[in-house]
N, C-alpha and C positions, 0 to 999 in steps of 0.2 A: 372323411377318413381321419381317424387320429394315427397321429408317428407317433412309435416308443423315441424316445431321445436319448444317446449316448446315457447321459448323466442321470434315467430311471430307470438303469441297469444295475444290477449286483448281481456278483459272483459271488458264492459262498463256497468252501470248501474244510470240512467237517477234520479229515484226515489227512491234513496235507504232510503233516512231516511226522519223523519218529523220532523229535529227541524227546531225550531225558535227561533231568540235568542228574548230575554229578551224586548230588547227594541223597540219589535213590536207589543209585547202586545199581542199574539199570534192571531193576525190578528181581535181581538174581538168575535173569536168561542170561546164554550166551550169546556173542556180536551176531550169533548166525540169526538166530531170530529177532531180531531188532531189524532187520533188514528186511521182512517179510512182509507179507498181508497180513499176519495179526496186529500189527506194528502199527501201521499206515497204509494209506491206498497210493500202491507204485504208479508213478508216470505220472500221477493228477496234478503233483505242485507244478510242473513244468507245462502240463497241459493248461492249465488254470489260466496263468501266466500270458502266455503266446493267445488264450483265446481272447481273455481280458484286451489286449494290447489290440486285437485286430477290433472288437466289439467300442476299446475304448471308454471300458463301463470299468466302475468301480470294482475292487475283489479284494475279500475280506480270508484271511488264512489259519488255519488253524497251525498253530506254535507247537503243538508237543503231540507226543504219539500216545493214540487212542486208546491205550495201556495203563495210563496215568488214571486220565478219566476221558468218557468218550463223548467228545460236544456233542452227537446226534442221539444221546439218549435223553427220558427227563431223569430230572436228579431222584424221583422218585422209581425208576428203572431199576432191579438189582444187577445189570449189568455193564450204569453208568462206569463203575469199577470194578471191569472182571478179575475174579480171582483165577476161571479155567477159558482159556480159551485154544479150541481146535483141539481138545483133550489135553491140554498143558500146564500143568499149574502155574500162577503168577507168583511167586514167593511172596514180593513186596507188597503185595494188594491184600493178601492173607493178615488176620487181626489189627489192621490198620485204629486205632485210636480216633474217635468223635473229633480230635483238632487238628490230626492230620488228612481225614476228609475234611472238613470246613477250610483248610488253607490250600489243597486241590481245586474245590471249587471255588474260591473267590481270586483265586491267581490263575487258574487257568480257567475252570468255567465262564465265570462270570464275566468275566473279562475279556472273552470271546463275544459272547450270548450281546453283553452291554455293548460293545461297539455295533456289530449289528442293529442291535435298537436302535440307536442315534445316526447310524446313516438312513435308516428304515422312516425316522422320524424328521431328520433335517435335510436330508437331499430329496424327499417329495418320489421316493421309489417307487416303480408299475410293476419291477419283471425281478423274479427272483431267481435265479438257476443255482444249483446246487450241485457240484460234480463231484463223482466219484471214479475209482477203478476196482473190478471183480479179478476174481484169480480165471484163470482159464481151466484147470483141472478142478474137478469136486466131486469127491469118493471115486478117488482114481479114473473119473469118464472125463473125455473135452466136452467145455463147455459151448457148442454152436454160436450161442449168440455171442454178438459182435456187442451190441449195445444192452441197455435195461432202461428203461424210462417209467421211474417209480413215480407213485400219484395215491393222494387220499381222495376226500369227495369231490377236491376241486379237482377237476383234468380238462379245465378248459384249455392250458397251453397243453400239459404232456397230450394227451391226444395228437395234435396237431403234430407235436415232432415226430410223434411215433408215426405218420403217414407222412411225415416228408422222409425220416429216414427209410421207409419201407419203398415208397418211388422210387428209391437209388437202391432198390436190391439189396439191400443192408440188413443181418438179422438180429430181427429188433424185439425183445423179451416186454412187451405190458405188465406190470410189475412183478418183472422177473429179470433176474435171477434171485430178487428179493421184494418183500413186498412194501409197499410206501406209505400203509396205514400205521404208524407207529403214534400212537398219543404222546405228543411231549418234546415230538423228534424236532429238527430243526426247521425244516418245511412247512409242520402242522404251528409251529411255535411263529415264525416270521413268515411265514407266508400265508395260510389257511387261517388263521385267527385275525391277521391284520388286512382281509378279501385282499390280498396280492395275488395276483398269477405268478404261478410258478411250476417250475419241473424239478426232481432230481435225477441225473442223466449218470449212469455208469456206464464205465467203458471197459472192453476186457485188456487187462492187462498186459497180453502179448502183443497186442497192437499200442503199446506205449514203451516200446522196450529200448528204442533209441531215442536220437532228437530228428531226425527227419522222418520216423513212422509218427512222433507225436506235432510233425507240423503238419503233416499229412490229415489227421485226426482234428490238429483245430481246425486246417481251411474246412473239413466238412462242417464241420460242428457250424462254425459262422454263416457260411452257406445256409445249414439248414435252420438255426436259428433265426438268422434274418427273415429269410423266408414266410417262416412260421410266425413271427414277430407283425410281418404284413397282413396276415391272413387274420389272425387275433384284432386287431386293430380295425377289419372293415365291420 
Protein backbone atom coordinates (compact mmCIF):
# COMPACT_ATOMS: atom_id res chain seq x y z
CA UNK A 1 0.00 0.00 0.00
CA UNK A 2 1.39 3.43 -0.61
CA UNK A 3 0.77 6.49 2.24
CA UNK A 4 -0.11 10.03 0.97
CA UNK A 5 2.52 11.98 3.20
CA UNK A 6 1.85 15.09 5.01
CA UNK A 7 4.24 17.09 2.84
CA UNK A 8 2.27 15.55 -0.84
CA UNK A 9 -0.57 17.48 0.22
CA UNK A 10 -1.85 20.93 -0.98
CA UNK A 11 -4.47 23.00 -0.30
CA UNK A 12 -5.40 25.41 -2.76
CA UNK A 13 -8.00 28.01 -2.14
CA UNK A 14 -9.09 30.07 -5.27
CA UNK A 15 -11.33 32.78 -3.16
CA UNK A 16 -10.01 33.08 -0.12
CA UNK A 17 -10.29 36.76 0.88
CA UNK A 18 -11.95 39.98 -0.73
CA UNK A 19 -9.47 42.59 -0.56
CA UNK A 20 -8.87 45.21 -2.73
CA UNK A 21 -6.34 47.58 -2.40
CA UNK A 22 -6.87 51.05 -2.00
CA UNK A 23 -6.24 52.31 -5.30
CA UNK A 24 -9.28 50.62 -6.99
CA UNK A 25 -11.46 52.28 -5.27
CA UNK A 26 -12.99 49.20 -4.31
CA UNK A 27 -14.31 48.61 -7.83
CA UNK A 28 -17.10 51.43 -7.18
CA UNK A 29 -19.48 48.85 -4.92
CA UNK A 30 -20.57 49.58 -1.66
CA UNK A 31 -18.72 47.95 1.84
CA UNK A 32 -22.21 45.86 1.65
CA UNK A 33 -21.06 44.01 -1.22
CA UNK A 34 -17.53 43.40 -0.67
CA UNK A 35 -18.70 41.30 2.02
CA UNK A 36 -20.60 38.97 -0.11
CA UNK A 37 -20.39 35.79 -2.19
CA UNK A 38 -19.56 37.84 -5.27
CA UNK A 39 -16.60 39.01 -3.36
CA UNK A 40 -15.12 35.76 -2.03
CA UNK A 41 -16.09 32.34 -0.82
CA UNK A 42 -17.37 33.11 3.10
CA UNK A 43 -15.85 30.88 5.89
CA UNK A 44 -13.23 29.07 3.33
CA UNK A 45 -9.99 31.13 4.48
CA UNK A 46 -10.65 30.01 8.10
CA UNK A 47 -11.77 26.69 6.88
CA UNK A 48 -8.61 26.29 4.79
CA UNK A 49 -6.61 27.03 7.71
CA UNK A 50 -7.86 24.90 10.67
CA UNK A 51 -8.14 21.94 7.90
CA UNK A 52 -4.49 22.48 6.63
CA UNK A 53 -3.27 22.63 10.27
CA UNK A 54 -5.12 19.22 11.24
CA UNK A 55 -3.92 17.55 7.59
CA UNK A 56 -0.55 19.36 8.10
CA UNK A 57 -0.22 19.75 4.44
CA UNK A 58 0.83 22.68 2.66
CA UNK A 59 -2.08 25.64 1.69
CA UNK A 60 -1.63 28.13 -0.83
CA UNK A 61 -4.27 31.31 -0.66
CA UNK A 62 -5.61 33.33 -2.77
CA UNK A 63 -4.84 37.35 -1.74
CA UNK A 64 -7.40 39.42 -3.32
CA UNK A 65 -11.20 39.13 -4.03
CA UNK A 66 -12.37 37.35 -7.13
CA UNK A 67 -13.61 40.84 -8.56
CA UNK A 68 -10.24 41.99 -9.26
CA UNK A 69 -9.46 38.86 -11.38
CA UNK A 70 -10.75 35.39 -10.65
CA UNK A 71 -7.71 32.70 -10.16
CA UNK A 72 -10.21 29.84 -11.16
CA UNK A 73 -10.79 31.09 -14.47
CA UNK A 74 -8.16 30.78 -17.64
CA UNK A 75 -7.03 34.16 -18.56
CA UNK A 76 -8.59 33.30 -21.78
CA UNK A 77 -12.29 33.21 -19.78
CA UNK A 78 -14.29 36.46 -20.42
CA UNK A 79 -15.17 36.30 -16.90
CA UNK A 80 -11.47 36.00 -15.61
CA UNK A 81 -12.60 39.96 -14.91
CA UNK A 82 -16.30 40.29 -14.52
CA UNK A 83 -17.80 43.27 -15.39
CA UNK A 84 -21.59 41.93 -14.18
CA UNK A 85 -21.94 39.79 -11.63
CA UNK A 86 -25.30 38.45 -9.90
CA UNK A 87 -26.90 41.23 -12.18
CA UNK A 88 -24.53 43.98 -10.79
CA UNK A 89 -22.44 46.05 -12.57
CA UNK A 90 -18.63 46.12 -11.71
CA UNK A 91 -17.86 49.81 -12.42
CA UNK A 92 -13.90 49.37 -12.09
CA UNK A 93 -13.76 46.15 -14.36
CA UNK A 94 -15.79 48.22 -17.07
CA UNK A 95 -13.08 49.77 -20.02
CA UNK A 96 -10.16 48.77 -18.06
CA UNK A 97 -6.92 49.57 -20.51
CA UNK A 98 -4.62 46.53 -22.09
CA UNK A 99 -1.88 47.56 -18.86
CA UNK A 100 -4.10 47.52 -16.43
CA UNK A 101 -5.27 43.84 -17.23
CA UNK A 102 -1.58 42.87 -17.81
CA UNK A 103 -0.46 44.39 -14.12
CA UNK A 104 -3.92 42.28 -12.63
CA UNK A 105 -2.47 39.46 -13.97
CA UNK A 106 1.09 39.30 -13.17
CA UNK A 107 0.62 40.70 -9.53
CA UNK A 108 -2.23 38.91 -8.66
CA UNK A 109 -2.69 36.07 -11.41
CA UNK A 110 0.40 35.07 -11.97
CA UNK A 111 1.72 35.19 -8.85
CA UNK A 112 -0.93 32.98 -7.49
CA UNK A 113 -0.85 30.37 -10.45
CA UNK A 114 3.37 30.53 -10.28
CA UNK A 115 3.65 29.67 -6.68
CA UNK A 116 1.51 26.85 -7.10
CA UNK A 117 3.80 25.56 -9.89
CA UNK A 118 6.86 25.54 -7.69
CA UNK A 119 5.43 23.83 -4.81
CA UNK A 120 3.61 21.38 -7.47
CA UNK A 121 7.08 21.06 -8.92
CA UNK A 122 9.54 21.19 -5.79
CA UNK A 123 7.77 19.48 -2.84
CA UNK A 124 7.04 16.18 -5.26
CA UNK A 125 2.87 16.74 -4.60
CA UNK A 126 0.22 13.53 -5.00
CA UNK A 127 -3.15 15.15 -3.69
CA UNK A 128 -4.40 18.41 -4.75
CA UNK A 129 -7.70 19.72 -2.81
CA UNK A 130 -9.23 22.83 -3.67
CA UNK A 131 -11.96 24.40 -1.28
CA UNK A 132 -14.45 26.38 -1.66
CA UNK A 133 -18.03 27.86 -0.16
CA UNK A 134 -21.61 28.21 -2.08
CA UNK A 135 -24.37 30.52 -0.85
CA UNK A 136 -27.28 28.55 0.59
CA UNK A 137 -30.15 30.48 -1.12
CA UNK A 138 -30.21 30.65 -5.28
CA UNK A 139 -33.12 32.29 -7.06
CA UNK A 140 -34.75 32.78 -3.58
CA UNK A 141 -34.94 28.54 -2.92
CA UNK A 142 -32.41 26.73 -0.01
CA UNK A 143 -30.03 25.23 -1.35
CA UNK A 144 -30.31 21.28 0.30
CA UNK A 145 -26.81 20.38 -0.28
CA UNK A 146 -24.64 20.46 2.38
CA UNK A 147 -21.51 19.85 0.26
CA UNK A 148 -20.47 19.97 -3.82
CA UNK A 149 -17.50 17.85 -4.88
CA UNK A 150 -16.77 19.21 -8.42
CA UNK A 151 -14.54 16.99 -10.88
CA UNK A 152 -13.55 16.87 -14.71
CA UNK A 153 -12.31 13.53 -16.28
CA UNK A 154 -10.35 12.74 -13.45
CA UNK A 155 -12.73 11.68 -10.44
CA UNK A 156 -10.44 9.16 -9.28
CA UNK A 157 -10.42 11.01 -5.67
CA UNK A 158 -13.74 13.09 -5.86
CA UNK A 159 -15.62 9.93 -6.21
CA UNK A 160 -14.38 8.62 -3.28
CA UNK A 161 -15.17 11.65 -1.04
CA UNK A 162 -18.52 11.92 -2.45
CA UNK A 163 -19.15 8.15 -0.93
CA UNK A 164 -17.35 8.90 2.24
CA UNK A 165 -19.35 12.06 2.61
CA UNK A 166 -22.62 10.21 1.60
CA UNK A 167 -21.95 7.13 4.42
CA UNK A 168 -22.33 9.97 6.95
CA UNK A 169 -25.76 10.98 5.69
CA UNK A 170 -24.33 14.29 4.30
CA UNK A 171 -25.91 15.91 1.30
CA UNK A 172 -23.49 15.78 -1.18
CA UNK A 173 -24.18 17.49 -4.87
CA UNK A 174 -21.72 15.45 -7.85
CA UNK A 175 -20.79 18.29 -9.58
CA UNK A 176 -23.30 20.35 -8.18
CA UNK A 177 -24.08 23.13 -7.12
CA UNK A 178 -21.68 23.80 -9.93
CA UNK A 179 -19.95 22.09 -12.42
CA UNK A 180 -16.06 21.11 -12.42
CA UNK A 181 -15.31 20.91 -16.11
CA UNK A 182 -14.08 24.27 -16.61
CA UNK A 183 -11.00 24.39 -19.20
CA UNK A 184 -8.22 26.43 -17.81
CA UNK A 185 -9.82 26.39 -14.20
CA UNK A 186 -7.36 25.68 -11.34
CA UNK A 187 -8.01 21.97 -11.06
CA UNK A 188 -7.87 21.23 -14.73
CA UNK A 189 -4.52 23.64 -14.85
CA UNK A 190 -2.64 21.86 -11.61
CA UNK A 191 -4.14 19.07 -11.14
CA UNK A 192 -5.63 17.24 -14.42
CA UNK A 193 -2.69 18.35 -16.75
CA UNK A 194 0.07 17.42 -14.18
CA UNK A 195 -2.17 13.40 -13.65
CA UNK A 196 -2.41 14.75 -9.95
CA UNK A 197 -5.35 13.54 -8.01
CA UNK A 198 -7.55 15.84 -6.86
CA UNK A 199 -10.96 17.32 -5.73
CA UNK A 200 -12.60 20.58 -5.52
CA UNK A 201 -14.82 20.49 -2.38
CA UNK A 202 -17.63 23.29 -1.66
CA UNK A 203 -19.09 23.67 1.29
CA UNK A 204 -22.55 25.63 1.93
CA UNK A 205 -21.87 28.59 3.45
CA UNK A 206 -24.36 28.51 6.42
CA UNK A 207 -22.45 25.90 7.91
CA UNK A 208 -19.37 28.14 8.07
CA UNK A 209 -20.91 30.98 9.76
CA UNK A 210 -18.91 30.88 12.97
CA UNK A 211 -15.59 29.31 14.20
CA UNK A 212 -16.91 26.28 16.05
CA UNK A 213 -19.55 25.30 12.94
CA UNK A 214 -16.24 25.86 10.78
CA UNK A 215 -14.17 23.39 13.36
CA UNK A 216 -16.94 21.28 13.15
CA UNK A 217 -16.66 21.16 9.22
CA UNK A 218 -12.92 20.62 9.09
CA UNK A 219 -12.94 17.70 11.76
CA UNK A 220 -15.41 16.02 9.00
CA UNK A 221 -13.55 17.29 6.18
CA UNK A 222 -10.15 15.42 7.84
CA UNK A 223 -11.96 12.53 8.80
CA UNK A 224 -13.16 12.04 5.36
CA UNK A 225 -10.34 13.00 3.55
CA UNK A 226 -8.16 10.76 5.42
CA UNK A 227 -10.29 8.21 4.85
CA UNK A 228 -10.49 8.67 1.30
CA UNK A 229 -6.81 9.26 1.05
CA UNK A 230 -6.50 5.37 2.20
CA UNK A 231 -8.77 4.05 -0.06
CA UNK A 232 -6.99 6.03 -3.18
CA UNK A 233 -3.73 4.49 -2.12
CA UNK A 234 -4.73 0.69 -2.00
Amino acid sequence: MVRFKENQILIIVDHASNFIPKENNKLGLPNFFLKQHIAFDIGIKELSLDLANRLKCKIIQGKYSRLLIDLNRDLDDPTVIPEIVDNKIIHGNIGLSKSEIRLRVKKIYNKYHNEIDRIVRNKKVKIILSLHSFNPIFKNKKRVLEFGILSNEDKSLSSIIIHQLRLQKLKVGDNKPYKGNLIGDSMYRHGLKNNIPHALIEVRNDLLSNASKIKRISRLLHKTISKSLEILAL
